[in-house]
BASE-914613 format. One line per field, with one value per residue: residue number from 1; x, y, z of N, C-alpha, C, O, CB in turn. Coordinates in steps of 0.1 Angstrom, whole numbers, plus 5000, padded with zeros to 4 digits. Glycine has a CB too. Layout:
<atoms>
num = c(NUM, ...)
n_c1 = c(X, ...)
n_c2 = c(Y, ...)
n_c3 = c(Z, ...)
ca_c1 = c(X, ...)
ca_c2 = c(Y, ...)
ca_c3 = c(Z, ...)
c_c1 = c(X, ...)
c_c2 = c(Y, ...)
c_c3 = c(Z, ...)
o_c1 = c(X, ...)
o_c2 = c(Y, ...)
o_c3 = c(Z, ...)
cb_c1 = c(X, ...)
cb_c2 = c(Y, ...)
cb_c3 = c(Z, ...)
</atoms>
This chain:
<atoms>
num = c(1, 2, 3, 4, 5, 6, 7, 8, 9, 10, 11, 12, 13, 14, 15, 16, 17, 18, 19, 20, 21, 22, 23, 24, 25, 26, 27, 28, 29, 30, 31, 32, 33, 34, 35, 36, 37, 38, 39, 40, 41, 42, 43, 44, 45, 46, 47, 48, 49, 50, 51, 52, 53, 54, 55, 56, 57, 58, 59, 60, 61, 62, 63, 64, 65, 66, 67, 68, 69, 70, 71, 72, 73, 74, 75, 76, 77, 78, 79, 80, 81, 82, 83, 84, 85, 86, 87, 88, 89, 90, 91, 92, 93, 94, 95, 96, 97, 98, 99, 100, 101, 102, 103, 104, 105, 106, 107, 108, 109, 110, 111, 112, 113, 114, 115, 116, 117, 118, 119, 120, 121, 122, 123, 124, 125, 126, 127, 128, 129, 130, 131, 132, 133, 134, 135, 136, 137, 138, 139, 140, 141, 142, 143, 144, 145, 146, 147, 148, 149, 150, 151, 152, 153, 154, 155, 156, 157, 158, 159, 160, 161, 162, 163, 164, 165, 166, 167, 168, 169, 170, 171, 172, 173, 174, 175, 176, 177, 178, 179, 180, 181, 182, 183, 184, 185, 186, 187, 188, 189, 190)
n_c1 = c(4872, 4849, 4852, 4831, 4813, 4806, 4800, 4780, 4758, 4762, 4752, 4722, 4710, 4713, 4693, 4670, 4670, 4664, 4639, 4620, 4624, 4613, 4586, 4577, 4577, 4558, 4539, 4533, 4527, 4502, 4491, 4489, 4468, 4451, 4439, 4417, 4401, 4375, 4353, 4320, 4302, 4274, 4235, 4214, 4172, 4154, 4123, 4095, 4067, 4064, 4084, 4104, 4140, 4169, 4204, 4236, 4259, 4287, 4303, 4324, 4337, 4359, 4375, 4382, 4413, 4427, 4440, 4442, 4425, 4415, 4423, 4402, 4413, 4405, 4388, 4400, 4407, 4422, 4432, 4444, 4459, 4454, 4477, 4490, 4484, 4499, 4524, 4529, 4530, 4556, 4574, 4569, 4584, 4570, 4561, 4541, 4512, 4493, 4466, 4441, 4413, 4391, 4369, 4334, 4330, 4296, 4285, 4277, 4297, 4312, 4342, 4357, 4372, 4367, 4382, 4387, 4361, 4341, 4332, 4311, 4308, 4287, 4288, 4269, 4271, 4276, 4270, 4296, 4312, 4307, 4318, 4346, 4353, 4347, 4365, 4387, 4407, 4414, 4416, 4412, 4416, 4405, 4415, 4419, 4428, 4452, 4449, 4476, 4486, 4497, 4486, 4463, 4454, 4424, 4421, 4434, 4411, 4385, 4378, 4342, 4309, 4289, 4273, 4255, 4261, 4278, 4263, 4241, 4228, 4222, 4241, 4255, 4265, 4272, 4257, 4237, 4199, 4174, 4149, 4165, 4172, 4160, 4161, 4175, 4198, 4208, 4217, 4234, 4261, 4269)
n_c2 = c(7458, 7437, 7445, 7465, 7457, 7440, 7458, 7475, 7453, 7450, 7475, 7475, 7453, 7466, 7490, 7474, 7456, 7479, 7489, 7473, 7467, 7498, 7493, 7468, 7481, 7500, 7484, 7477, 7495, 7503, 7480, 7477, 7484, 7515, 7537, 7557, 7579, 7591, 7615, 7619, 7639, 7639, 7642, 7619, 7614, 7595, 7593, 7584, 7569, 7572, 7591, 7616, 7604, 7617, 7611, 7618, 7610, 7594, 7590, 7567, 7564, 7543, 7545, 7521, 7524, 7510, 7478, 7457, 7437, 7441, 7438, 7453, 7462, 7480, 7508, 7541, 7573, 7603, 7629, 7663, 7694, 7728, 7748, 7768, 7762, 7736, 7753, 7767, 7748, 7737, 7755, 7761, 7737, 7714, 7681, 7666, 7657, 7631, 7620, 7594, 7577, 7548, 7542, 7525, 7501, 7489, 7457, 7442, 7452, 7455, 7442, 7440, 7449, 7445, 7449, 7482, 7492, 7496, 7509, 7514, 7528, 7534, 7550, 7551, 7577, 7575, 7593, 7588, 7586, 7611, 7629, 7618, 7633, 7659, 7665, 7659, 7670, 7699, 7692, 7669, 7638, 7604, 7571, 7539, 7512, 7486, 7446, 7439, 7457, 7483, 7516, 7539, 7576, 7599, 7633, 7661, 7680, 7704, 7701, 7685, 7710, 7709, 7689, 7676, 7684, 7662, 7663, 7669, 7646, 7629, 7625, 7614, 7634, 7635, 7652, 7665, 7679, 7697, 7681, 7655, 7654, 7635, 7615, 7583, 7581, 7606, 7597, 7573, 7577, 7583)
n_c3 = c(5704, 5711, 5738, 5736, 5732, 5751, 5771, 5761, 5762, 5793, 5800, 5787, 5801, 5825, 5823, 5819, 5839, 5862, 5851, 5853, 5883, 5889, 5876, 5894, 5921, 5913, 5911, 5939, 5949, 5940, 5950, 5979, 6008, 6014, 6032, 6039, 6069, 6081, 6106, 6117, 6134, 6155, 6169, 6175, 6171, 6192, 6187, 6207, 6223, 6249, 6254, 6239, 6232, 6233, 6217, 6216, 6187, 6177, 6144, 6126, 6094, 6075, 6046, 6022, 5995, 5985, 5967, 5982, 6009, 6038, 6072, 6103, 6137, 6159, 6171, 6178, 6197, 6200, 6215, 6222, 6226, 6223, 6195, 6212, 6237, 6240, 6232, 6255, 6272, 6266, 6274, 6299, 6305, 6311, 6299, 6269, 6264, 6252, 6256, 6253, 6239, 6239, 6217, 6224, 6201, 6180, 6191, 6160, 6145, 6116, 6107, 6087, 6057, 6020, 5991, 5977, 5996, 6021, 6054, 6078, 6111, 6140, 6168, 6198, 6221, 6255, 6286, 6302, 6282, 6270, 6290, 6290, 6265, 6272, 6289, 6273, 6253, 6231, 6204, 6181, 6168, 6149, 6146, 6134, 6140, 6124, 6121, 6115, 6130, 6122, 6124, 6113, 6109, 6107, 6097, 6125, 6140, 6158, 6185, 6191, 6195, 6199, 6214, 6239, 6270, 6297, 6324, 6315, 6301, 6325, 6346, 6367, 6398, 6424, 6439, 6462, 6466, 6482, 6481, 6483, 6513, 6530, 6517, 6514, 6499, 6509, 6539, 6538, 6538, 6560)
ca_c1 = c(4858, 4845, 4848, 4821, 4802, 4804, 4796, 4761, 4753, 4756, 4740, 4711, 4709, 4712, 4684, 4664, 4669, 4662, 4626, 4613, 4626, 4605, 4575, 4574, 4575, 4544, 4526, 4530, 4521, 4490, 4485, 4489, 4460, 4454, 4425, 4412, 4395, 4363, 4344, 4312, 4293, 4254, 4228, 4204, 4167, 4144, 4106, 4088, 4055, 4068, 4091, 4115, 4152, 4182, 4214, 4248, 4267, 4302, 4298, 4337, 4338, 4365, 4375, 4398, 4411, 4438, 4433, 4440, 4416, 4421, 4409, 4407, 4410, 4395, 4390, 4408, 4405, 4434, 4431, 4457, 4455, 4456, 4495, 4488, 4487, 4516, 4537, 4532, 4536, 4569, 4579, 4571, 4589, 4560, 4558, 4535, 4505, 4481, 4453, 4436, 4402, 4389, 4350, 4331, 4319, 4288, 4287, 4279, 4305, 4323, 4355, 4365, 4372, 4372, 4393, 4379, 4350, 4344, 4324, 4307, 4305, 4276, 4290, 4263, 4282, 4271, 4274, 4307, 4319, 4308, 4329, 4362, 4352, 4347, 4381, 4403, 4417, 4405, 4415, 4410, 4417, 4399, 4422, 4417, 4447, 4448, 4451, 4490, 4492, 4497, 4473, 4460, 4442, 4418, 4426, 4432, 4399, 4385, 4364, 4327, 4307, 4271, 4268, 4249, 4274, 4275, 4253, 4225, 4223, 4217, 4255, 4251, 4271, 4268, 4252, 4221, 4194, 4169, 4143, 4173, 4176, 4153, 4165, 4189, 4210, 4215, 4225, 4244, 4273, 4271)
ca_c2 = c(7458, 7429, 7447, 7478, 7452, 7438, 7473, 7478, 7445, 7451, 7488, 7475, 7449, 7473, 7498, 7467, 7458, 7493, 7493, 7461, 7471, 7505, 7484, 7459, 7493, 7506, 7474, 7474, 7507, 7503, 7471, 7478, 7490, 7525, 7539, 7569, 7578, 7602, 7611, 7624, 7634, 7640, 7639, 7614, 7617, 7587, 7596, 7572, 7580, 7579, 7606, 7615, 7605, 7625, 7607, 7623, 7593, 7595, 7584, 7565, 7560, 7538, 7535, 7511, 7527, 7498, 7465, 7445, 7436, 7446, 7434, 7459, 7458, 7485, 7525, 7554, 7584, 7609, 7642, 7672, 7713, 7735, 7745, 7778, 7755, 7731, 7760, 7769, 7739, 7733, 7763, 7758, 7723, 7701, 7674, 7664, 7648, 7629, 7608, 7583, 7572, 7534, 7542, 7511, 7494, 7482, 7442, 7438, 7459, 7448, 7450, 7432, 7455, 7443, 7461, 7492, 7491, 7507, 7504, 7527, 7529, 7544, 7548, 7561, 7580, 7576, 7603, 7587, 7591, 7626, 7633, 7616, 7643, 7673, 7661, 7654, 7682, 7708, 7690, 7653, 7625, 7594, 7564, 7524, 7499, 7471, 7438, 7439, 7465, 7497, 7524, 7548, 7581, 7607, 7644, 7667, 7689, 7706, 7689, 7695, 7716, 7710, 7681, 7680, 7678, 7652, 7666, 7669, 7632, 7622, 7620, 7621, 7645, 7632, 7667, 7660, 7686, 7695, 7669, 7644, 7651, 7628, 7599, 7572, 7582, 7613, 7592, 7561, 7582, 7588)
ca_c3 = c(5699, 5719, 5752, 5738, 5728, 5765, 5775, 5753, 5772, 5804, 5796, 5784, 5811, 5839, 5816, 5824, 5855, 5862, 5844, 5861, 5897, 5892, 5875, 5904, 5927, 5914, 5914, 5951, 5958, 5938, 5956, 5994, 6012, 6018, 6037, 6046, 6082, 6081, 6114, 6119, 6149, 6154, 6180, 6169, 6186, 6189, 6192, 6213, 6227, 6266, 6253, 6231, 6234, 6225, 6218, 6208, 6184, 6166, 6130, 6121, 6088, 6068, 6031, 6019, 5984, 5977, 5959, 5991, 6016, 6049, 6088, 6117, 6149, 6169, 6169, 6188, 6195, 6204, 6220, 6221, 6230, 6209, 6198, 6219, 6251, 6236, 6231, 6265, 6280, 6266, 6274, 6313, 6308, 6308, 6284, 6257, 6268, 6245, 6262, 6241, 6244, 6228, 6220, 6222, 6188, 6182, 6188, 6149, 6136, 6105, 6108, 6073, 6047, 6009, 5981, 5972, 5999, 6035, 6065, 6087, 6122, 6143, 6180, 6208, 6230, 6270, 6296, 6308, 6271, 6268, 6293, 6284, 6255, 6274, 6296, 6270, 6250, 6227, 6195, 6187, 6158, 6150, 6137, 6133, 6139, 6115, 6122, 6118, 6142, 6118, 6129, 6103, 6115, 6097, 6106, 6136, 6144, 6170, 6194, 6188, 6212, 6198, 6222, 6252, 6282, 6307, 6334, 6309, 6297, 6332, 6348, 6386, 6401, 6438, 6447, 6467, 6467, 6493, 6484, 6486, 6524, 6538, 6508, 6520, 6494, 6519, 6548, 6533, 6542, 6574)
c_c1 = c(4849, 4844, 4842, 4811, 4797, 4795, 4784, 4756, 4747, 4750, 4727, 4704, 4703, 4699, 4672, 4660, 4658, 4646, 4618, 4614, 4611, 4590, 4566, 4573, 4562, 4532, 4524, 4527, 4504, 4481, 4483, 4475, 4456, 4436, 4427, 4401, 4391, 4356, 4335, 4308, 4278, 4250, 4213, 4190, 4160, 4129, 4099, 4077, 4055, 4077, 4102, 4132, 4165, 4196, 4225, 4252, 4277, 4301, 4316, 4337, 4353, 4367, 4386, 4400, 4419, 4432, 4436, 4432, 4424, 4410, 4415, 4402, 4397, 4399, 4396, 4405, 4413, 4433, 4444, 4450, 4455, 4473, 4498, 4497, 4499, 4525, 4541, 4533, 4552, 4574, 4582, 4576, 4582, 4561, 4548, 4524, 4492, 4474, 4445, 4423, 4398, 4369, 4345, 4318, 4311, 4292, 4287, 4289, 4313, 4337, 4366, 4366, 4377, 4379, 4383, 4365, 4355, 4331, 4324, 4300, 4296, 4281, 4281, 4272, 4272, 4272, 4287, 4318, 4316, 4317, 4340, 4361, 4353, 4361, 4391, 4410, 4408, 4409, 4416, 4413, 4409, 4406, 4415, 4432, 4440, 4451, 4468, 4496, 4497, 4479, 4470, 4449, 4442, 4430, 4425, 4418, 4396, 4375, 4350, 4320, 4292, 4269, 4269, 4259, 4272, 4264, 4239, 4223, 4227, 4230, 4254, 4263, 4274, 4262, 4240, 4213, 4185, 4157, 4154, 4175, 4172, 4154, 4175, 4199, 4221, 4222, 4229, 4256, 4275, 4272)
c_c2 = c(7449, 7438, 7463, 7467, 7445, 7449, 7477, 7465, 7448, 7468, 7482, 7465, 7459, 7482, 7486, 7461, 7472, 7492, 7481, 7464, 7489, 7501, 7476, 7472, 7496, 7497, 7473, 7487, 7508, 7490, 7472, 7489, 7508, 7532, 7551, 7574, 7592, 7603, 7625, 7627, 7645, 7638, 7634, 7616, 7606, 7592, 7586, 7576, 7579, 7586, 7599, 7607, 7607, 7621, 7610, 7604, 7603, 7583, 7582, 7561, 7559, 7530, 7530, 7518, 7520, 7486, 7453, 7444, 7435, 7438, 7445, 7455, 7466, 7500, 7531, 7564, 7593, 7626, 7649, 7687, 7713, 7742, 7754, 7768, 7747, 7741, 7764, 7761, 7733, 7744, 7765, 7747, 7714, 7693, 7671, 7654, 7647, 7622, 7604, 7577, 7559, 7536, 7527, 7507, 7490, 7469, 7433, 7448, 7450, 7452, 7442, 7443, 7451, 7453, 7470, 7497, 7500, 7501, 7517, 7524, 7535, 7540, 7561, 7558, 7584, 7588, 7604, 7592, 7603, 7630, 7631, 7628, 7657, 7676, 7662, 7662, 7693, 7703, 7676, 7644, 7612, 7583, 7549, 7520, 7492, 7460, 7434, 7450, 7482, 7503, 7538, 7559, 7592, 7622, 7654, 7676, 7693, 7697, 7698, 7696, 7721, 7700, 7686, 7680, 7668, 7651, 7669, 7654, 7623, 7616, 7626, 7623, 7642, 7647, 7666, 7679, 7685, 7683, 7655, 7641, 7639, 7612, 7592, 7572, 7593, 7606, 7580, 7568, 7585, 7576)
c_c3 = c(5708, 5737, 5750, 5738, 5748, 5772, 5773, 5764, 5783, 5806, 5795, 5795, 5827, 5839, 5822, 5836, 5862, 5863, 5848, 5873, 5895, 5891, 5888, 5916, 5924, 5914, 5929, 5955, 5953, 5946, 5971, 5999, 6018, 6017, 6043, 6060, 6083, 6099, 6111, 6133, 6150, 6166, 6174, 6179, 6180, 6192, 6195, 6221, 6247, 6265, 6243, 6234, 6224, 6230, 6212, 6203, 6176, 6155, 6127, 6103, 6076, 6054, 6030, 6000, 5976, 5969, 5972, 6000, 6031, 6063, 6101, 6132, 6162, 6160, 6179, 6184, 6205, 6206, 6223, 6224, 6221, 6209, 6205, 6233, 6250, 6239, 6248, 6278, 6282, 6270, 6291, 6320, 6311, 6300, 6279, 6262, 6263, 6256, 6248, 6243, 6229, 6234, 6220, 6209, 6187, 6185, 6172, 6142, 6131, 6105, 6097, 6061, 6032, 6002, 5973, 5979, 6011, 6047, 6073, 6097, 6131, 6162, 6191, 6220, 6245, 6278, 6301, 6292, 6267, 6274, 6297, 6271, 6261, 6280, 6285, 6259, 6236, 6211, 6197, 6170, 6159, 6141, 6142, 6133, 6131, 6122, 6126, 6124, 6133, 6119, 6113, 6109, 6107, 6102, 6119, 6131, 6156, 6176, 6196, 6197, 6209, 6205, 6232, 6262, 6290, 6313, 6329, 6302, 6311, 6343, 6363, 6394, 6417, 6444, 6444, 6462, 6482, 6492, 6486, 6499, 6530, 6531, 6519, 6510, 6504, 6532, 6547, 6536, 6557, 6586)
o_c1 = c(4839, 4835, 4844, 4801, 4787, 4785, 4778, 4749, 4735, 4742, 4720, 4692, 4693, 4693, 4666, 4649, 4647, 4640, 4607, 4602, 4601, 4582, 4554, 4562, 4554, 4520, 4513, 4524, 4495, 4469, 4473, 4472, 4461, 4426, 4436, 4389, 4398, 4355, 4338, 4311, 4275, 4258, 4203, 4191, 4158, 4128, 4097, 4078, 4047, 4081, 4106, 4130, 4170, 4201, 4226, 4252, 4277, 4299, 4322, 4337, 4358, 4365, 4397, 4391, 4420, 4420, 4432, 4430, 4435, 4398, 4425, 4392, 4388, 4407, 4398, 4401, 4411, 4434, 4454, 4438, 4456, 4480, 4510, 4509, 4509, 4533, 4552, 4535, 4558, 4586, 4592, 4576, 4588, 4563, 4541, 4528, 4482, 4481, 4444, 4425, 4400, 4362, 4352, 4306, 4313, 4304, 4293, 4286, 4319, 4341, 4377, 4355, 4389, 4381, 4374, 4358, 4364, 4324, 4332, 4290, 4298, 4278, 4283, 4277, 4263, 4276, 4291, 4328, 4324, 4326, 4346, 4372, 4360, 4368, 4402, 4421, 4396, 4404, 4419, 4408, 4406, 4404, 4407, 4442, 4428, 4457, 4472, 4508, 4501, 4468, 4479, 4438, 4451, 4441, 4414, 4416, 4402, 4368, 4348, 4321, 4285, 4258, 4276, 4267, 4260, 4255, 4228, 4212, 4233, 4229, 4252, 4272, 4281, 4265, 4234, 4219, 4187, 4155, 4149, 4179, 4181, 4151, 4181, 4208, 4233, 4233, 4227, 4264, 4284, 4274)
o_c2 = c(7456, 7435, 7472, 7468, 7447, 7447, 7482, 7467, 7449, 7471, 7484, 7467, 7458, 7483, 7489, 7461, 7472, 7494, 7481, 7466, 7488, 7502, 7477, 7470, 7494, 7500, 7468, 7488, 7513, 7490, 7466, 7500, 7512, 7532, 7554, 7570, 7602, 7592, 7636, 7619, 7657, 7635, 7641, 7618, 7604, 7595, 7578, 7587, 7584, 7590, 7588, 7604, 7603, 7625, 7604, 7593, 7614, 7570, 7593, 7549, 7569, 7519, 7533, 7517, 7521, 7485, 7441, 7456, 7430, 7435, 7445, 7449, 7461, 7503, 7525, 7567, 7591, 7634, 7643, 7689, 7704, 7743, 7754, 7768, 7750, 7740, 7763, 7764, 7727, 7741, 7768, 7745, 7704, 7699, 7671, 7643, 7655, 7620, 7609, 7570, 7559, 7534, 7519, 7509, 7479, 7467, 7423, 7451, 7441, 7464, 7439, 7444, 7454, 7464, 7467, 7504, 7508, 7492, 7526, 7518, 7547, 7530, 7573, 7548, 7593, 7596, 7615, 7600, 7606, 7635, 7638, 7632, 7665, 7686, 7667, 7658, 7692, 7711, 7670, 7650, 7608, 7584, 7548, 7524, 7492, 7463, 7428, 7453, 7491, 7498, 7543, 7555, 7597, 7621, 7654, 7679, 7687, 7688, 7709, 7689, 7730, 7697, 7695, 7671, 7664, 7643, 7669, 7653, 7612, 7604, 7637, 7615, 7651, 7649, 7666, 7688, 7677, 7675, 7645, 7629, 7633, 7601, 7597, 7564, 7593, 7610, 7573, 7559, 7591, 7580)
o_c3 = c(5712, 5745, 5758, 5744, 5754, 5779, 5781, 5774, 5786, 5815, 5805, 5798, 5834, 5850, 5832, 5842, 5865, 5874, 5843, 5878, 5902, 5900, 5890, 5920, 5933, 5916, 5933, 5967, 5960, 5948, 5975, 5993, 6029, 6009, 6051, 6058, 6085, 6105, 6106, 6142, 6146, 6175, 6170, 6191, 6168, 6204, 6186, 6227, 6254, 6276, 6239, 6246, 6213, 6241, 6201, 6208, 6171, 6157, 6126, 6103, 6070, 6051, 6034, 5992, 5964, 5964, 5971, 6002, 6034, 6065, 6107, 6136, 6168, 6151, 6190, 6173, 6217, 6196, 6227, 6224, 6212, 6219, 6208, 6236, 6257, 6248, 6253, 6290, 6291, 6269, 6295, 6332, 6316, 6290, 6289, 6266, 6265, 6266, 6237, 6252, 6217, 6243, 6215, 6208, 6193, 6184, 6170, 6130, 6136, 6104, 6098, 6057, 6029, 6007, 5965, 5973, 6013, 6047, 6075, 6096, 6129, 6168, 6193, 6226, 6246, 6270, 6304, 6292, 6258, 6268, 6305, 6268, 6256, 6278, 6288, 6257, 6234, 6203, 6208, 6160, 6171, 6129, 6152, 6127, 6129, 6133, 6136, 6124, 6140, 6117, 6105, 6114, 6101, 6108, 6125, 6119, 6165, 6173, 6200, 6208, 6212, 6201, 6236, 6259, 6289, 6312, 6335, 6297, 6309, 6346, 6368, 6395, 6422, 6456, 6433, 6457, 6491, 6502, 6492, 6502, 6536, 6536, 6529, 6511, 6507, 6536, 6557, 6538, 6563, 6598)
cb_c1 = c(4859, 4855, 4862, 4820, 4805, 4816, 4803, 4757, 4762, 4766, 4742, 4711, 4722, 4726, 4687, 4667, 4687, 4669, 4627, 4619, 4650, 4608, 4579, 4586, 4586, 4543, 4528, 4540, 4531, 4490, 4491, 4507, 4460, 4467, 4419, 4408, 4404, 4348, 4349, 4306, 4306, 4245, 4229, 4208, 4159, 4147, 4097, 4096, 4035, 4073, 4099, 4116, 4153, 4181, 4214, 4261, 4256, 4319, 4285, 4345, 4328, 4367, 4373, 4393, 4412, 4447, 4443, 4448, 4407, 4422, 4412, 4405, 4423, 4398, 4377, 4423, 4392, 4444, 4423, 4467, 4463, 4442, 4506, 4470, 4475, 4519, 4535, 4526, 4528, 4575, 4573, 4562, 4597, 4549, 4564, 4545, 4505, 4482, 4439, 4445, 4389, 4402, 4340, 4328, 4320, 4281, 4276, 4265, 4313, 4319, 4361, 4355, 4377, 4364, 4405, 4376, 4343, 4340, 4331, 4298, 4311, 4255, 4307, 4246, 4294, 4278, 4268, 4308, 4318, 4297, 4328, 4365, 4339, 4335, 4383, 4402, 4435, 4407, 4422, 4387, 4431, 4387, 4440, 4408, 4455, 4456, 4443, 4498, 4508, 4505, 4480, 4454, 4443, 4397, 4425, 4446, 4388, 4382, 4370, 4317, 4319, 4263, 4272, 4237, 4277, 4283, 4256, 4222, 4230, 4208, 4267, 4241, 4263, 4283, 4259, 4220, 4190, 4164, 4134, 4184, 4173, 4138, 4176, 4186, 4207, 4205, 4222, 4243, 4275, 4257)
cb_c2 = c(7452, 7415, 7445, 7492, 7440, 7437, 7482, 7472, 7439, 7446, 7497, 7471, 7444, 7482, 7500, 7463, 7460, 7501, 7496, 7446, 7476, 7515, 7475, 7447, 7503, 7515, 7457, 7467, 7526, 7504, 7460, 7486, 7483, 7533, 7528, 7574, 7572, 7597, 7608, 7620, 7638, 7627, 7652, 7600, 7634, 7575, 7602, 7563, 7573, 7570, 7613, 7630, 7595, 7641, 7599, 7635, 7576, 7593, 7597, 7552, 7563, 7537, 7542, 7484, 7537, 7489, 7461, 7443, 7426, 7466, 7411, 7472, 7460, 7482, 7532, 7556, 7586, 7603, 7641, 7671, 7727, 7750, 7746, 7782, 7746, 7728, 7775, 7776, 7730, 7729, 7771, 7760, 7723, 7704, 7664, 7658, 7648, 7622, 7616, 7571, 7587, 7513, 7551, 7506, 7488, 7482, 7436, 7435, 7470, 7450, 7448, 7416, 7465, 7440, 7450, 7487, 7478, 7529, 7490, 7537, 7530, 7539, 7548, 7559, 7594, 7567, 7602, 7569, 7584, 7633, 7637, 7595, 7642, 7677, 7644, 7637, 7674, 7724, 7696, 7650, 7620, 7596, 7567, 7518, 7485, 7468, 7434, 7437, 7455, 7498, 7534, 7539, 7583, 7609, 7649, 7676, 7685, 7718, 7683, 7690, 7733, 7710, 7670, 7671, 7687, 7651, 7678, 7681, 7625, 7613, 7626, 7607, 7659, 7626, 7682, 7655, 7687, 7709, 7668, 7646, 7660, 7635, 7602, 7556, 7587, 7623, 7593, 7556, 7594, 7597)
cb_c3 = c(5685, 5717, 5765, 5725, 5711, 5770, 5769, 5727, 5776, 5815, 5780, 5769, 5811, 5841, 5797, 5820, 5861, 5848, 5826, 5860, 5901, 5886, 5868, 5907, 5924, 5902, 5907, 5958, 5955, 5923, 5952, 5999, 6020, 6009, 6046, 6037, 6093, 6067, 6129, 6113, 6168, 6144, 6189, 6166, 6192, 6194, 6183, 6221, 6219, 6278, 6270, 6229, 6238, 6228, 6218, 6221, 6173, 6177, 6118, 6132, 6087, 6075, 6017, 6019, 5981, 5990, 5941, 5997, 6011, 6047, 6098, 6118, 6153, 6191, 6169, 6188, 6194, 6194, 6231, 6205, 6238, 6206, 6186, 6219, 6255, 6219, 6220, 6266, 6277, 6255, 6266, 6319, 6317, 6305, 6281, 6246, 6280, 6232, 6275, 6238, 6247, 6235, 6205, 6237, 6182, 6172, 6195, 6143, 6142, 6091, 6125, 6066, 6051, 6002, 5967, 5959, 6001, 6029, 6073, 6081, 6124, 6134, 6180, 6211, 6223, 6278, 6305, 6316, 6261, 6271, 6297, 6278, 6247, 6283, 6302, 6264, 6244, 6233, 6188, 6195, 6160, 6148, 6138, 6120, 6155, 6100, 6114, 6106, 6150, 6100, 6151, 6090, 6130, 6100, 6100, 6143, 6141, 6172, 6214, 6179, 6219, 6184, 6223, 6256, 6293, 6315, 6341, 6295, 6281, 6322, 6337, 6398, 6397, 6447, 6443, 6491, 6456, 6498, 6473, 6480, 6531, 6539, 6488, 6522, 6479, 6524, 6558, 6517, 6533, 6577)
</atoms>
């Protein structure tokens, strides 16, 4: 008799255990940070009365939907083919080759995220950063590291092809023309 009654014990014990271990489980998944990574991209124009200016920017925006507060570090952005080209790269024994580009953040970018908040990035992209874009593969990701070194990134997309290209925001090509002959840019080389 005494060793059922042992038995209900540690049953009900273990039932317990049990139902605290899953408890404490869901308080930490509701508690750990978890953020989602949006981008945008635009071509902003300023109007100024010595002329207009037209600047492609990449819009990052990060929500935090956890209850912990979070600090990042920086942004990325990670380029790939399309699985077309993959497939036929493995296939001619090539391997796998991302490239990674680090846009550069404003100087006031916040990079503190409270619990439940977010922050939005506005990155104008240069000529030289247009074309690390036109270079770097035909699909692309935008993620944030944290502070403790896990990286979190939105989804693959293609890479967008309503921006201007390089050679139109002013990206010098070294290729003179005929009024260039008589410059000293034409014979600095010589």
């Amino acid at each position: 008799m005494s060793d059922n009654v042992a038995r209900i014990i540690a049953g009900a014990s273990a039932v317990f255990a049990a139902s605290t271990m899953s408890i404490s489980y869901a308080t930490y998944h509701r508690v750990k940070p978890r953020l989602k990574v949006k981008t945008h991209y635009g071509v902003v124009t300023q109007y100024k009365p010595e002329g207009d200016i037209v600047s492609p920017s990449l819009t990052i925006e990060v929500r935090n939907h956890g209850q912990t507060a979070v600090n990042l570090d920086g942004a990325r952005v990670e380029f790939r083919e399309s699985y077309y080209r993959l497939l036929r790269k493995r296939l001619s024994g090539s391997r796998r080759s991302w490239r990674t580009w680090f846009p550069q953040l404003p100087d006031r970018a916040t990079k503190d995220i409270s619990a439940f908040g977010g922050v939005r990035w506005y990155v104008e992209l240069a000529s030289r950063d247009l074309k690390t874009l036109e270079k770097g593969g035909t699909h692309l990701r935008v993620g944030v590291e944290l502070s403790s070194g896990i990286r979190v990134y939105g989804r693959w997309h293609r890479r967008p092809t309503s921006f201007p290209d390089s050679l139109s925001m002013g990206e010098d090509n070294g290729q003179l023309s005929f009024d260039d002959l008589n410059s000293t840019a034409a014979t600095d080389g010589l």
